[in-house]
C-alpha positions in Angstrom: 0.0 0.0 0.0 3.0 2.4 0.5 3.8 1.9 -3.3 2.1 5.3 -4.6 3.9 7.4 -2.0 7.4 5.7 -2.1 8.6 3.7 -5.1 10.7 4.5 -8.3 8.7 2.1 -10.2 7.9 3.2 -13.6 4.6 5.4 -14.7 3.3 6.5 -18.3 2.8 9.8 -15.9 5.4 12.4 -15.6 4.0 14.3 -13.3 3.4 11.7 -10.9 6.8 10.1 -11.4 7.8 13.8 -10.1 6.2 13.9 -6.8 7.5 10.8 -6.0 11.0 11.9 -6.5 10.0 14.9 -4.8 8.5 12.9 -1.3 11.6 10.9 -1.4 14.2 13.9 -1.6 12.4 15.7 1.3 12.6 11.9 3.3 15.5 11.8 3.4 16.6 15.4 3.3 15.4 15.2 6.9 17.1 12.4 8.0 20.1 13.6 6.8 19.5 16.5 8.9 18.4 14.7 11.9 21.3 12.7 11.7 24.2 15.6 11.1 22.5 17.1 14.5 23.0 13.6 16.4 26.4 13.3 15.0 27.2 17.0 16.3 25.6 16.2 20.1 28.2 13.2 19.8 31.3 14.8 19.1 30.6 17.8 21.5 29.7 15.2 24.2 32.9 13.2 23.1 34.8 16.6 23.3 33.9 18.0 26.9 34.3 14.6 28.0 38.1 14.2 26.7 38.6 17.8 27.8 37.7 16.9 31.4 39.6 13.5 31.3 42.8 15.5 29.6 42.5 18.2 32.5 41.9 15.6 35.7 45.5 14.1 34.1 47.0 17.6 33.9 45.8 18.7 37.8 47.3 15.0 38.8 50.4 15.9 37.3 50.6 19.3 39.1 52.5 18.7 42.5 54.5 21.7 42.2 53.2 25.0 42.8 54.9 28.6 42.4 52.9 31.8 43.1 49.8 30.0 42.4 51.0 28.3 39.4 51.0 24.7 39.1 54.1 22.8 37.1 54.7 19.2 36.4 57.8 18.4 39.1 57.0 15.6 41.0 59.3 15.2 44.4 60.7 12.0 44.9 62.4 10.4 47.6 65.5 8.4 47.7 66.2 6.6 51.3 69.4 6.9 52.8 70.9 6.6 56.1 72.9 10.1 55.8 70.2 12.1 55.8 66.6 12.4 57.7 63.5 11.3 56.2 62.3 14.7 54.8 65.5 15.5 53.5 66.2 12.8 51.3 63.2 14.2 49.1 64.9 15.3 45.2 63.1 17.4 42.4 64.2 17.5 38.7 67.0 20.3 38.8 66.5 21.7 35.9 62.9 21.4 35.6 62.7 23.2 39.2 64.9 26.0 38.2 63.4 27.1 35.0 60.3 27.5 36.3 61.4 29.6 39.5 63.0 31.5 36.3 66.7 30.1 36.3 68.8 29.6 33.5 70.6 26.4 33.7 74.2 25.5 32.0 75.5 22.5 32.0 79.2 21.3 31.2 80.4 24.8 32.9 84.3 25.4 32.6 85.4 23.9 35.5 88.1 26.4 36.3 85.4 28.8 37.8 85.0 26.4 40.3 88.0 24.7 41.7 86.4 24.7 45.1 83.9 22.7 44.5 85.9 19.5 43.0 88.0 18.9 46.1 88.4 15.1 45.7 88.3 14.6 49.2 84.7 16.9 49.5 82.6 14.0 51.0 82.1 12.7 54.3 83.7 9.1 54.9 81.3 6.5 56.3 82.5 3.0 57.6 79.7 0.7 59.8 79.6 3.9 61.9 80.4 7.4 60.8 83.5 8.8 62.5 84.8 12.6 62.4 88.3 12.3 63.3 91.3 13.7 61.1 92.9 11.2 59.3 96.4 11.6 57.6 96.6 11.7 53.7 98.4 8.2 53.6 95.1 6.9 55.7 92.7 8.8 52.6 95.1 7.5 49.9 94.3 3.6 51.3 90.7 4.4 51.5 90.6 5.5 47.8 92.0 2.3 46.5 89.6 0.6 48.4 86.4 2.5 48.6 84.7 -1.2 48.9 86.2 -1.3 52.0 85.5 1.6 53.4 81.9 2.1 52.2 80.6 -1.4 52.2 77.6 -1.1 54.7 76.4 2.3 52.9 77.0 2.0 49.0 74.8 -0.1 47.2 73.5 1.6 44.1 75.4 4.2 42.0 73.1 6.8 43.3 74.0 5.7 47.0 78.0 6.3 45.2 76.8 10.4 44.9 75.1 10.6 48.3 78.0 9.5 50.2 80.6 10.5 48.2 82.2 7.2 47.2 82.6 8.8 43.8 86.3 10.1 45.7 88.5 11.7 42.6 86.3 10.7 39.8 84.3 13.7 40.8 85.9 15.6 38.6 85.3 14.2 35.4 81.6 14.9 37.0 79.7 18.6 35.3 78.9 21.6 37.2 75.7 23.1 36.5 74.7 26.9 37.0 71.7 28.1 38.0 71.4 32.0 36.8 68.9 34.6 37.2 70.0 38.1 36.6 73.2 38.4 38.6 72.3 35.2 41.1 74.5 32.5 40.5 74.0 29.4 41.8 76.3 26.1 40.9 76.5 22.7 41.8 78.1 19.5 40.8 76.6 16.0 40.2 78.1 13.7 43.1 78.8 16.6 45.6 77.5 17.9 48.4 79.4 21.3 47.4 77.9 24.7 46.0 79.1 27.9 45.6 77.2 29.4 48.3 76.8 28.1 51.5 73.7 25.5 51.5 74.0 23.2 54.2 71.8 20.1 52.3 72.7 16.5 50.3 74.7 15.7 46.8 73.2 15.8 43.9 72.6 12.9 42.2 72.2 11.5 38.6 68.7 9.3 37.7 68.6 7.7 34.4 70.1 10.6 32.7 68.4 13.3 34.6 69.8 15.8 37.6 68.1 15.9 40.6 68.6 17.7 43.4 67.9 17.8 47.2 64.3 19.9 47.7 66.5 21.1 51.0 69.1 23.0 49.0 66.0 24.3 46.7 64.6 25.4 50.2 67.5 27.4 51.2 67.9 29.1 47.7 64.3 30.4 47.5 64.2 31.2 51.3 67.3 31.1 53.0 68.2 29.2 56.0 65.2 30.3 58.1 62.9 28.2 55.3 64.5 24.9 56.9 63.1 23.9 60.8 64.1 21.2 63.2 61.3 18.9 64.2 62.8 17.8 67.5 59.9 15.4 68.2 59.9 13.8 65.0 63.8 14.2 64.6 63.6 15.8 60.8 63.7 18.7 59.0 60.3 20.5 57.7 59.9 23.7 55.4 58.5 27.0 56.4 58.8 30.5 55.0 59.1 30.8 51.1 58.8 26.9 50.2 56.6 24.5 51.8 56.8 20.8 51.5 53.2 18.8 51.9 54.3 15.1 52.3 51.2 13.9 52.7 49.9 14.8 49.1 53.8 14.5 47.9 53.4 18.6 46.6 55.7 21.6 47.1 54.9 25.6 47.2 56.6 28.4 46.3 55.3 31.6 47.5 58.2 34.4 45.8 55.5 37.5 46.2 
């Protein structure tokens, strides 16, 4: 029965053969336009969606927090027996400095900084740490046997920055500046070291990548009053400029 309003068949009349081509252009004229608006509600849906997925990802991501800003540098920490709990947390150095606005250089000319490569820089650590003065005969045994000397401490070759088993080798090690107008910071992989006095950890190499102790960042953005003594807990916390949030693993930077 729907023959007369929908089929192509063949008819002896034109004019009817016409308004069936007409019915059937406006059919599906408006399913075409029904479904280009369905399509549309699906890729806006499918867009918001992907937006708010893409932004929950960023916000995860942001644990690092200057004037209000949120970056990407995630605080990690490296257990060790030199140092307290809270100060054996790292950040990406260069990642951290560019964003509080540094330039960083690495491979600096070594010349500048002399001080810094003294191959006898790090603390010595046996079973139990000692602090006596030992004569250079005494240091030139312990640097052919390092093994010796470091066995209950060095495991891993980031353990070999940390407590210095690196010895001479350090100075085949770059120094890297930190520079913002005419502040100069500089440091060098494997020593605890810098140019300026920062009383904090070495910094260490990680698959390629600098790290350095969130302490020494603490001191540069805030000075020495920025690092506290928990004398309950026995560690360090950060107040003043930087604050550390272990809890939620996030650090902020107030520079205003």
């Amino acid at each position: 029965m729907f023959e007369n309003i929908y089929t192509t068949k063949m008819s002896a009349n034109k004019k009817q053969l016409q308004n069936r081509f007409t019915k059937i252009r406006s059919s599906s004229g408006k399913i075409s336009k029904m479904m280009s608006f369905v399509m549309a509600i699906f890729v806006a849906v499918t867009f918001v969606c992907a937006t708010v997925v893409m932004a929950a990802v960023v916000n995860e991501e942001e644990n690092f927090f200057i004037n209000g800003k949120g970056y990407a540098i995630t605080p990690i920490l490296i257990e060790n027996k030199l140092e307290v709990h809270t100060d054996s947390y790292y950040v990406p150095l260069r990642d951290t400095f560019e964003a509080l606005g540094y330039d960083v250089f690495y491979d600096v000319d070594k010349s500048k900084y002399e001080s810094l490569m003294d191959e006898f820089t790090f603390p010595q650590y046996d079973s139990e740490p000692y602090s006596k003065k030992v004569d250079d005969e005494f240091l030139k045994e312990i640097i052919r046997t390092p093994e010796y000397h470091l066995k209950n401490y060095v495991k891993t070759d980031i353990d070999r920055y940390i407590y210095g088993a690196t010895y001479h080798f350090n100075r085949q090690m770059p120094i890297i500046e930190m520079v913002k107008g005419n502040e100069v910071w500089a440091c060098q992989i494997g020593s605890t070291r810098y140019n300026k006095f920062i009383p904090a950890g070495a910094v260490v190499l990680i698959d390629g990548k600098t790290y350095i102790p969130l302490r020494a960042v603490a001191y540069i953005v805030g000075g020495q009053d920025n690092v506290k003594w928990n004398s309950e807990k026995r560690d360090t916390y950060f107040e003043g400029a930087l604050t550390f949030n272990e809890a939620e693993n996030t650090v902020t930077i107030n520079l205003e």
